[in-house]
N, C-alpha and C positions, 0 to 999 in steps of 0.2 A: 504494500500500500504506500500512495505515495507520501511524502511531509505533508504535502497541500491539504489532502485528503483526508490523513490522519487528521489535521486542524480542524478543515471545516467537522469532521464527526464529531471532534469534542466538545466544540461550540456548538453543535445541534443536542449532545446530550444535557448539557446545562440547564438550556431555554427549559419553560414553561409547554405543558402539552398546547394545542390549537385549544381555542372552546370548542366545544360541542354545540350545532347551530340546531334547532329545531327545522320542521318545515317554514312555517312560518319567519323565521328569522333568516335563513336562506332566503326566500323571495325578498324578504326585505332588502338586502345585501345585494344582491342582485340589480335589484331597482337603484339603489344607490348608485352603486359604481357603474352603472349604465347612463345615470342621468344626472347625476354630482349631487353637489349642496341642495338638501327639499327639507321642505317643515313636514310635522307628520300628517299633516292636512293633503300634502301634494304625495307624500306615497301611500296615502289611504286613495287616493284618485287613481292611483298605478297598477295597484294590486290587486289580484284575479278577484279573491275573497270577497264579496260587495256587501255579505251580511256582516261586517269585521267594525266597532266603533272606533271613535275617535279615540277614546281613550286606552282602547285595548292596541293602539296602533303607538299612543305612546307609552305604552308600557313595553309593549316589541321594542321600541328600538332606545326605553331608556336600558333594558337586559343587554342588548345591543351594546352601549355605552358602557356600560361597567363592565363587559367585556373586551373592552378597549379594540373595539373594531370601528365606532364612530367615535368623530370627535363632534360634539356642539357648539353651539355660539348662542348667547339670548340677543335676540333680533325682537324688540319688541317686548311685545304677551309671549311670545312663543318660541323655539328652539329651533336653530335649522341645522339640521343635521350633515357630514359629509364622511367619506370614507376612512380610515383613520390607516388602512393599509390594503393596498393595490391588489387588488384579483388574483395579478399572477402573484404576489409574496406569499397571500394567502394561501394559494395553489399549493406552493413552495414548502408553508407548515405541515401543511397534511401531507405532501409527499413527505414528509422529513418524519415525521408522527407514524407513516406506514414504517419506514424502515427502518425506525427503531424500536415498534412494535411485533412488527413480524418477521420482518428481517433481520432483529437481533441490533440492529444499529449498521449491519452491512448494507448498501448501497445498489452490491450487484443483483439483489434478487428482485428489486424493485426495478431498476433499469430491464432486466431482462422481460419483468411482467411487463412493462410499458413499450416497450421495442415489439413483442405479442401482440398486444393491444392495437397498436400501430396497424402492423402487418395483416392482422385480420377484420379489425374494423372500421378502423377510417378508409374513407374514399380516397381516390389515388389523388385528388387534387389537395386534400390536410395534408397526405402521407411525404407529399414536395413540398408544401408548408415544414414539417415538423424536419427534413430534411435540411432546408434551407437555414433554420433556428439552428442546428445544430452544428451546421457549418460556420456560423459566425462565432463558435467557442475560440475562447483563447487557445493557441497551441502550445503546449507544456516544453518550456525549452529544457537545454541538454545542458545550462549551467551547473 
């Protein structure tokens, strides 16, 4: 394994697990990072749920909040809420939460289930997407 590699895993062991999103709190997140800064008036407007109140909407995303995935601001009466960490970082924890749960804190079992994944069920136009991402990685010099 390499120094790099050894690093980033011990600094992945340290952190904190991801939270745990409900369904609800998912969609929330969702709508967030798809449409930025909303009060909870405007992602009660967003959201499939139509029987969901006002207040059950602020309660979503103040758990949201002390979850430390939004951050707020008082605008007024009211809160406007915004992403507090980017889709893909978040991605990032759960992958990193998979392969220290299942994987043991190894890397390659997850890489391999994901390279799987790939191959069999994305379309061939993601599959040159996810190609392309990966070619922009840094190349590990021979210093």
């Amino acid at each position: 394994m390499t120094t790099e590699l050894s690093r980033f895993l011990d600094g992945c062991r340290k952190r904190q697990p991801s939270p745990v999103l409900g369904g609800r709190e998912l969609e929330v997140m969702k709508i967030v990072w798809r449409e930025g800064a909303l009060s909870a008036q405007h992602v009660l407007q967003s959201i499939s749920d139509s029987t969901l109140s006002l207040s059950t909407m602020q309660s979503t995303l103040e758990r949201l909040h002390r979850k430390s995935l939004l951050h707020r601001q008082k605008s007024g009466r009211r809160y406007i809420y915004r992403a507090a960490v980017s889709r893909s970082v978040f991605i990032s924890q759960l992958m990193m939460d998979i392969a220290e749960t299942i994987g043991d804190g190894e890397m390659a079992p997850m890489v391999s289930g994901f390279v799987n994944y790939i191959d069999y069920e994305l379309p061939e136009s993601l599959t040159e997407e996810v190609r392309e991402i990966i070619g922009r990685l840094p190349k590990e010099s021979d210093d």
